[in-house]
N, C-alpha and C positions, 0 to 999 in steps of 0.2 A: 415729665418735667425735664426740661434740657441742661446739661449739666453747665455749671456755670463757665464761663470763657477764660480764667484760668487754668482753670483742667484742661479744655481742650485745647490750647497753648502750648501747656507743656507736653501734651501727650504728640500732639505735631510735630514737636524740636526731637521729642526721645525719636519718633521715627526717621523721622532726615537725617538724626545725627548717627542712627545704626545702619543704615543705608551706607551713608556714606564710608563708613568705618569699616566694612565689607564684612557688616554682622552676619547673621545664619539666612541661607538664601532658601531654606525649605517654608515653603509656603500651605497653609493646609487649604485642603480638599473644600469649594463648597459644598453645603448638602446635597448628597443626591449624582455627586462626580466622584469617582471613584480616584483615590489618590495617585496612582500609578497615572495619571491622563493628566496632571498636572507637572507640569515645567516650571521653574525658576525663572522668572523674569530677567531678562538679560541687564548688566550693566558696562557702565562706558568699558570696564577693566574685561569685561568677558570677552575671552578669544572666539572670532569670527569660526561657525562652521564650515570644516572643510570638508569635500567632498571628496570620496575613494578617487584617484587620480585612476582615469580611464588607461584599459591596457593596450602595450604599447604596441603599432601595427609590427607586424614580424617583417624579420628583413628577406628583403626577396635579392637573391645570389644571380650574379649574372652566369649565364652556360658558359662553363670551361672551354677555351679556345682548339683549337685542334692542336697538335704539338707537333712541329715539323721534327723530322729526323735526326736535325743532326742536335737538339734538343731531348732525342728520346737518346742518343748515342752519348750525350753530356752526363745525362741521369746515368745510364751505366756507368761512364767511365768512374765519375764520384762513387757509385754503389762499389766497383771491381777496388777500387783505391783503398775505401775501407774495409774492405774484407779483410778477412783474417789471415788469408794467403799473403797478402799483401806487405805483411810484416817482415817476410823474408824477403822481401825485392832487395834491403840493403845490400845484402849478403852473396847478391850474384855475382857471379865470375864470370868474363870475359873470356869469349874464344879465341881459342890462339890463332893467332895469323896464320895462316896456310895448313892448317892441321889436318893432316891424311886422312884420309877417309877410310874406314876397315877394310879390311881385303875383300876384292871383289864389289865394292861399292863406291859408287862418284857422289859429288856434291852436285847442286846447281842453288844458286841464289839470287833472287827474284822478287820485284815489289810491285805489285797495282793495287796502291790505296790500301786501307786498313788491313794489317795483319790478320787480324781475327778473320777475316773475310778469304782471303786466299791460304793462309794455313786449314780453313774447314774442308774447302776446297780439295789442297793437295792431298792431304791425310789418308783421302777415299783411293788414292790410286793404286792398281796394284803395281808391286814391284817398290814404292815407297816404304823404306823402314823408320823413317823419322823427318819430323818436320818440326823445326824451332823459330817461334816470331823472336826479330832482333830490330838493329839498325845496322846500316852501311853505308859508307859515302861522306861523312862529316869530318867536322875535324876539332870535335871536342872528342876528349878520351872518357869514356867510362858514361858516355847521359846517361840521363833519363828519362821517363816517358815527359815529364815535365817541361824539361828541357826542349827535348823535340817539339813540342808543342809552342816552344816560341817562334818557330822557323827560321831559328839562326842559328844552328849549329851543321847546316848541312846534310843531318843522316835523312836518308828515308826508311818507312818501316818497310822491312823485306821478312820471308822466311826462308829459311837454308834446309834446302831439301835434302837428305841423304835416300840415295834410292840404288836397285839393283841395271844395269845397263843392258842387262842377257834379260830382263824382264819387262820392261818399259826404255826407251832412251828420250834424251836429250830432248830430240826432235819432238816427241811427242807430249813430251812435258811442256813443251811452249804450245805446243797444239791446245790445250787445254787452257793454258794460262790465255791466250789469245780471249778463249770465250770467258775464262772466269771475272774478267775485267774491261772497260774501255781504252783502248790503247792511243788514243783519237782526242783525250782530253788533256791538258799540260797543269801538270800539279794539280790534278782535281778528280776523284771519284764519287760521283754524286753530291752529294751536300758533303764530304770531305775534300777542304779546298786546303790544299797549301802544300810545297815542297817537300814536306814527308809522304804527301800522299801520292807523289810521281812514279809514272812506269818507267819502270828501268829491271833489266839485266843485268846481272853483273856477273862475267864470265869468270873463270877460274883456271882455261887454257887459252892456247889460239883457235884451236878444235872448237868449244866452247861459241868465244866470237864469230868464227865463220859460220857457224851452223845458228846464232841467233840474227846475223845481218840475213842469211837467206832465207829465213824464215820469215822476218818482218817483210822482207820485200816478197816473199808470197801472199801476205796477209793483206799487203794492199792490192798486188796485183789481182785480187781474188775481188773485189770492193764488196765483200763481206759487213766492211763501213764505210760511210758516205765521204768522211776525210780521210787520211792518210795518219799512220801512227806515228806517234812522236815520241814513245819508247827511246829512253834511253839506252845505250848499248855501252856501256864502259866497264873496264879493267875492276878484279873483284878487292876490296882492300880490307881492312880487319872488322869482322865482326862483332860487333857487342849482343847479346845474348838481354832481350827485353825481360823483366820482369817478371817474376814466379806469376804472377795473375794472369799474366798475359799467354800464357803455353795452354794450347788446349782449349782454347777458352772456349770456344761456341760446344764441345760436348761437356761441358762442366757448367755451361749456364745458359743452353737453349731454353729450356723450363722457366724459365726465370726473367731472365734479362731481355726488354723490348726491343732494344737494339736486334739482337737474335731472330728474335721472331719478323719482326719487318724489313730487316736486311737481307743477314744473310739466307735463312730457309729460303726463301723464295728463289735464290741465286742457285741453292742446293738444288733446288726443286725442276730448275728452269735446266740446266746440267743433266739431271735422269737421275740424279745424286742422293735422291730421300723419295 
């Protein structure tokens, strides 16, 4: 018997009207389907299924450039500045203008491009008791390596050699300096370009001068290189004494620093020197 069209009336509206009212969306099981295999029918308010968002392609790194020199020479300088040495650079004192040399020993003082590079150099020589990287030649009082690196205060980096004369001389310390550097380039050693990096002598007698002019004019007369050097030859004037980092440097930080190992060893090496 069909139930009368009232009943089934209002049992219509009860459903619509729980539906809509976002009654209990659990639905049971026909016979025969097991409950767990039955889903909720979706309504307008159900949020759309999202799907695990796929992973994301990994990023591919392009190959590291090569790093010209004077870039690996930049990285030191920064690494040598923060060092710890480095705290007492304020504190250095300035050499005295003309200041004697111990008994039985001469100065000579001399620049081809980077400090580091020709004090490794000289250090090896016998008869050398002392080699200090500075500046010479400007005309600010007291720089600093900072300084010098704007190319306006005139110094170039030199080191000040103290050495024995009855041991090595003069003459033969530019014999050396000759190879440890190009004398043929104007303000520039390798990828070190600018006015502190200029060859120059700076004499400390007349002795001194005479014996650095006949030397350079052996050096060409020899065409050992293809130009003519353009070494400066001028009068010695007050030294300033570079920064605690900067003394010693290449046996305090061959190990370590790339500058070292791509520069100077190889100039060591080329010498008979290592």
């Amino acid at each position: 018997m069909k139930p009368p069209f009232p009943i089934l009336l209002t049992l219509l509206f009860a459903t619509v009207f729980l539906g809509a009212c976002g009654g209990d969306k659990t639905v049971s099981a026909p016979p025969g389907l097991p409950a767990d295999e039955v889903t909720a029918p979706a309504t307008e308010t159900s949020a759309p299924a999202v799907s695990d968002p796929a992973p994301a392609a990994p990023e591919v790194s392009a190959p590291a450039p090569a790093v010209p020199v004077e870039e690996v020479k930049e990285v030191a300088e920064v690494a040598s500045e923060t060092a710890p040495a480095a705290v007492n650079s304020v504190e250095k004192q300035p050499m005295k203008e003309g200041k004697a040399a111990e008994q039985g020993k001469e100065v000579a003082t001399i620049g081809g491009g980077c400090f580091w590079c020709t004090e490794a150099v000289m250090e090896r020589l016998e008869g050398v008791s002392d080699v200090v990287s500075g500046y010479m030649g400007g005309h600010v009082e007291n720089p600093t390596y900072e300084q010098i690196g704007t190319k306006t205060t005139g110094h170039a980096e030199v080191i000040q050699i103290t050495y024995d004369p009855s041991v090595i001389s003069f003459d033969e310390l530019l014999d050396v300096f000759w190879q440890a550097h190009d004398p043929t380039t104007l303000n520039q050693q390798g990828a070190d370009k600018g006015p502190q990096y200029r060859s120059v002598i700076f004499y400390h007698s007349p002795e001194q001068k005479s014996l650095a002019m006949a030397s350079m004019k052996k050096l060409n007369e020899s065409g050992i290189y293809p130009d003519p050097a353009v070494t400066e030859i001028t009068a010695a004037s007050k030294f300033w004494v570079a920064e605690e980092y900067h003394q010693d440097y290449y046996r305090l930080n061959k190990d370590t620093n790339p500058y070292c190992r791509v520069v100077i060893s190889p100039k060591l090496k080329k010498l008979g020197m290592e």
